[in-house]
N, C-alpha and C positions, 0 to 999 in steps of 0.2 A: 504494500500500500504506500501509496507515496502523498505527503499530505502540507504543506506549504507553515512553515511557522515563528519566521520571520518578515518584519516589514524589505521593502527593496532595498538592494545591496549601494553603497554609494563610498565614494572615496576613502579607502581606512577600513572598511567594515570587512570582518571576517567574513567567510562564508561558510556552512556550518551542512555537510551531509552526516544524516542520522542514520546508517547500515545495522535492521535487526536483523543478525545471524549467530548460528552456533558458538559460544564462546571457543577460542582461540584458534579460529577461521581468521588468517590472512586476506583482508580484504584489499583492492585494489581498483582505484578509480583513474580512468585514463581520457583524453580531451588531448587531440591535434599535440600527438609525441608531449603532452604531459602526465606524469604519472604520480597518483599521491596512495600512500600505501598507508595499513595502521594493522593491530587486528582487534578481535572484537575480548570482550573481556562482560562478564555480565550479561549477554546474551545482544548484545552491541558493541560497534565502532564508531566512532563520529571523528569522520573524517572533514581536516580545513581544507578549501579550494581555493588556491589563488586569485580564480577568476568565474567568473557568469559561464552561460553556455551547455552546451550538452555534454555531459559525462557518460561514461559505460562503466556499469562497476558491477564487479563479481567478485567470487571468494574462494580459495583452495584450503582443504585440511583433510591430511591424511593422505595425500593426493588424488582426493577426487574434489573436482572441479563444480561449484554451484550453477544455478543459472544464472545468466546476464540482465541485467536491469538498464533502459537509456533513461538519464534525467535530464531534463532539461531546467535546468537550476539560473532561479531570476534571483533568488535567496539560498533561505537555510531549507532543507524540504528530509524528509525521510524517507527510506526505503526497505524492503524486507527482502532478503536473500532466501533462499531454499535450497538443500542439499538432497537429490533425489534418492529414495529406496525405496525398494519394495522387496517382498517376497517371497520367494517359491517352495514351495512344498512337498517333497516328492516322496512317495509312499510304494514303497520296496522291499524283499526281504532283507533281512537283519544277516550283517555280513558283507551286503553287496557294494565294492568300489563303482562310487554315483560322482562321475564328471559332468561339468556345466560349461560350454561349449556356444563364442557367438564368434561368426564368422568365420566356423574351423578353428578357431582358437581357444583350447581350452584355459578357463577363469578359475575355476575353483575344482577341486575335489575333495570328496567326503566318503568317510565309510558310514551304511546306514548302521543306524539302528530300529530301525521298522522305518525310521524314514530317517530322511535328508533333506535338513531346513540351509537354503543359499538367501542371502543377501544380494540383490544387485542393484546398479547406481545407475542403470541409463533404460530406457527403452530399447527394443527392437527384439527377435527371434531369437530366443536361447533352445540349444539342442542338450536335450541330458540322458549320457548314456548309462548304462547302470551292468557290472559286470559281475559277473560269479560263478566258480568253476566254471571258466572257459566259454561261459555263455553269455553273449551280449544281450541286451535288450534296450530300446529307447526310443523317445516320444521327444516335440515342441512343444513348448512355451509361449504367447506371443504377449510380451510385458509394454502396455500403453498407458499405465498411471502407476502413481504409487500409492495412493489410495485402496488400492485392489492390492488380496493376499490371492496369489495363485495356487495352485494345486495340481498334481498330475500323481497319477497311479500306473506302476510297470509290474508288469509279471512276465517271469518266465517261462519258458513250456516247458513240459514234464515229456519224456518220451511215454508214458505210461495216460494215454489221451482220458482215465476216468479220474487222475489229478488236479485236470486242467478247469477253471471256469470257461463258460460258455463262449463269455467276452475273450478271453485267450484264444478258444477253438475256433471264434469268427476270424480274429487279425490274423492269423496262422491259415483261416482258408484266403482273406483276403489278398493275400501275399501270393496265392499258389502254392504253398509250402506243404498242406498238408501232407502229402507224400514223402515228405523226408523226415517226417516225425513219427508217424501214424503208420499201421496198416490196417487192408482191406480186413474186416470182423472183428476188429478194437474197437472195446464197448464202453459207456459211460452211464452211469445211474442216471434217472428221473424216478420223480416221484409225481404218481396221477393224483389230482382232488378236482372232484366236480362229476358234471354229467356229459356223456357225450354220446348222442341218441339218445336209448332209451336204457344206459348202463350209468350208473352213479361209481365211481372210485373214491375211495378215502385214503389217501396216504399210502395207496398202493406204487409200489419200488418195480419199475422192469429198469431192463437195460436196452439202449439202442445199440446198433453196432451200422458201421461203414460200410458202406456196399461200393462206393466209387470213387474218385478222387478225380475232379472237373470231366464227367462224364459227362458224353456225347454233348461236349462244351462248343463248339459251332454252332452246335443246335440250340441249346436249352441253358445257356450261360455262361462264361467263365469265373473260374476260381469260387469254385464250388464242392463243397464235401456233403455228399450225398449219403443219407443213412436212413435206417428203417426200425420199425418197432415190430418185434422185442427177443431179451431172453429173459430168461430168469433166475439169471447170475451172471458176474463178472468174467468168468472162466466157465466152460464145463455148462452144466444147465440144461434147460430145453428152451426151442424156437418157440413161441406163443404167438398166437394170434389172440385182439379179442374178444371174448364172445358177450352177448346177453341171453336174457331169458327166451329169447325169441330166436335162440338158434334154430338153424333147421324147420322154420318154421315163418307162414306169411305174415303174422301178428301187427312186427314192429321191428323197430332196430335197426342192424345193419343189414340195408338194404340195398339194392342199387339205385330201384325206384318203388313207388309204392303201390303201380299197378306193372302188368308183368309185362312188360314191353321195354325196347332197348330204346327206342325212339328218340332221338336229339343225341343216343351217345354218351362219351365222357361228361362231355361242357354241361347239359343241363341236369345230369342227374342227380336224384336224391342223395348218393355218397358222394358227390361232387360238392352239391350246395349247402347242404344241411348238415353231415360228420365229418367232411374234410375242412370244411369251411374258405372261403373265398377272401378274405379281408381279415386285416390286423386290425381293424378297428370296430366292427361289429362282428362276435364267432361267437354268441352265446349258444351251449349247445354242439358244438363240434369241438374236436378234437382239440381245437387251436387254446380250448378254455379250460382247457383240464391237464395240458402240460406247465414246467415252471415259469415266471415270470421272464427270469434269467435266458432259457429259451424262447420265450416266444421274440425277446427282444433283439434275437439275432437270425431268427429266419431271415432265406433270401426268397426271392421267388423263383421260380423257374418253368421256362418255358416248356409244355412237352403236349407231341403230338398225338392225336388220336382217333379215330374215328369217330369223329361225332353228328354222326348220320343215326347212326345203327346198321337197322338190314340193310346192309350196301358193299360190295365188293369195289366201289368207282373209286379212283386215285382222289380226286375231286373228296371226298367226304372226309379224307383225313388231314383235319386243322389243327390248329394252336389253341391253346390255352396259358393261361397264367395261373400257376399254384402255389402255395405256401407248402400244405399236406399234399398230398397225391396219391392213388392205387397203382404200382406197378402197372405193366401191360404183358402182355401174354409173351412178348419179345423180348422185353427188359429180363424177364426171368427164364423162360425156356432158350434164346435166342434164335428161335424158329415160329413160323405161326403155322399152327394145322386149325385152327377156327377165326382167327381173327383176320380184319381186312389184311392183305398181305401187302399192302402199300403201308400199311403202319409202318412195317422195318425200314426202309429207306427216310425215316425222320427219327428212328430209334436206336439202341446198341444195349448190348445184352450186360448188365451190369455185373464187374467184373467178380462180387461175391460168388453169382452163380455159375458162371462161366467157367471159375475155378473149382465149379462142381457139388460144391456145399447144400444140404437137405434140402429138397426143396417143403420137404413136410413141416408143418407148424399142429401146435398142440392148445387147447383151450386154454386163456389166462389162470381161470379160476381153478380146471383138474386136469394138471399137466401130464397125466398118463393118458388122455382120451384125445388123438387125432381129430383134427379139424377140416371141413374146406375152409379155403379163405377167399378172397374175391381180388379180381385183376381188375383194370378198367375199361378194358378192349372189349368191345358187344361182339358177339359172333355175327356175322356178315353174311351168313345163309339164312339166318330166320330170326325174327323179331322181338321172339319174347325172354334172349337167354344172353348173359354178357360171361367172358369166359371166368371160368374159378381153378383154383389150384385142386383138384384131390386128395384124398385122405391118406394114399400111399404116394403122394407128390409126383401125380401125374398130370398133366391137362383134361381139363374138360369144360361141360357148361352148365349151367346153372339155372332158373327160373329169376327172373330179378327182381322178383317182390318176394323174394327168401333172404334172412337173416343169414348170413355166414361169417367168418371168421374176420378181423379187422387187422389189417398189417401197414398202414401206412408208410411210405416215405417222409421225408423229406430234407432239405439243405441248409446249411450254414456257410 
């Protein structure tokens, strides 16, 4: 603030600047190659000016530089200095050597202790890398006040992917990396609460497990880790699909539609709209509302083709959709079609879980010694009323599709 509080200066008369800054801040007032120096003592300096005119006066201490002030001094007037900091926050495991980094030059380094608190004196882009046992990780910063405490959170990836939060699992697919961490049928805990259909879970525990690693990524996405529900452990276990009361049965449930015709296909049907769910912002009721928060917040979507005609063998009927959830297709998992449109495969690829051979059979959530069908999302393309299902000995076949069968989702991160 700069504030006038002297009458005008005249022959004889000191001139009087008043600098509030940090006591024993170096202050420096400069005017056409003159320089009057002092420093501050008591939380000021009050520096004499020879003469009238515009001054520029700033302060060093410690060696970081304040900001610059112009006065234009008819008299005595006052000013206030300010020394910038703010800062950063970084929350890490305990151990990790945390470098702070502007312009490729590293400023500071810290070992954490669950974090790494940095001080810094200027604006602009800090990079902070954070290292331990031989593993790097690290995030920006974009520092534009000092008023603001910044914050940033790094973790590192586990080779062991049911270690990892979900938020790890997405930067790690976003990167393309997941293959160099991860393999195909490494599994991770969720835990279901809610309804989806006509099945209520409470705190029921499966596991997903990886089925692909940026699969049939031309087509349906890149940098994508593609996985499916469920087992019913971390090792070892059995495949589960899941079922409700209305298995095997037209009632309710999972269905594909609610009267027995394949008609519109993937795109309009009942396990398309109503248990897989279509949107992250209304999914009450599907699937999308009964996995963790932590996951739903890192679905991607992806693109995948299907016939969404029905009764139709035409190239023409197999189109696009957008999904979060999705049913395999008869190709994705046999890599062959003997009922589905057979134009499906040339927009599909056979996900490499199965491909390397792995059960096709799934077992009920609820009584995992009782084999399941489970349902694909590919309508059989000779007749109207039947979309293809997995069998009980994990063979192809088809199904009625106002029948309840087994629930096996995908989906990506």
């Amino acid at each position: 603030m700069i504030g006038k509080t002297n009458a005008l200066s005249a022959a004889g008369v000191e001139l009087s600047l008043v600098v509030s800054v940090t006591s024993g801040a170096a202050v420096t007032a400069t005017k056409s190659g003159k320089t009057v120096t002092g420093t501050a003592a008591g939380g000021s300096c009050v520096l004499k000016l020879p003469e009238a005119g515009t001054w520029s006066v700033s302060a060093t201490l410690n060696g970081q530089t304040s900001n610059t002030q112009s006065v234009s001094v008819k008299d005595s007037y006052a000013v206030s200095l300010t020394f910038f900091s703010a800062t950063i926050t970084v929350t890490v495991d305990s151990g990790a050597s945390v470098a702070l980094k502007k312009d490729g030059v590293t400023v500071q380094t810290k070992t954490s202790t669950g974090t790494a608190v940095f001080t810094v004196t200027e604006t602009g882009t800090y990079t902070i890398v954070a290292t331990k046992s031989g593993q790097s990780v690290s995030g920006t910063v974009n520092v534009v006040s000092s008023t603001t405490t910044y914050a940033l959170t790094l973790s590192f990836v586990s080779s062991t992917l049911n270690n990892n939060e979900w938020s790890v699992i997405k930067s790690v697919s976003d990167a393309g990396q997941g293959a160099s961490y991860w393999s195909i049928g490494d599994r991770k805990a969720v835990t279901l609460n809610g309804t989806v259909g006509a099945l209520t879970l409470s705190n029921v525990t499966t596991y997903v497990f990886i089925i692909g690693f940026n699969h049939n990524s031309s087509v349906e996405g890149t940098n994508h880790i593609h996985f499916q529900l469920g087992k019913t452990a971390l090792s070892g276990g059995t495949d589960v699909a899941l079922c409700d009361s209305h298995y095997n049965n037209t009632g309710g449930g999972f269905r594909m539609n609610t009267s027995n015709s394949n008609s519109g296909g993937w795109a309009s049907s009942n396990m398309r709209t109503a248990i897989c769910g279509t949107s992250l912002s209304s999914y009450s009721g599907t699937i999308i509302a009964v996995i963790p928060a932590a996951l739903r917040a890192v679905l991607k979507s992806v693109t995948k083709y299907t016939n969404n005609t029905g009764n139709s063998s035409a190239a023409s009927a197999v189109t696009a959709t957008t999904d979060y959830f999705f049913l395999l297709s008869e190709y994705e998992v046999f890599g062959s079609t003997t009922y589905a449109n057979s134009n499906e495969a040339s927009k599909q690829a056979q996900y490499s879980y199965y491909s390397a051979g792995n059960s096709k059979v799934k077992y009920n959530h609820s009584a995992t010694s009782t084999a399941v069908r489970w349902w694909l999302r590919s309508p059989i393309a000779s007749y109207s009323a039947y979309f293809v299902s997995v069998l009980t000995d994990g063979t192809v076949g088809g199904s009625d599709a106002n029948y309840s069968y087994g629930f096996a989702p995908g989906f990506c991160v």
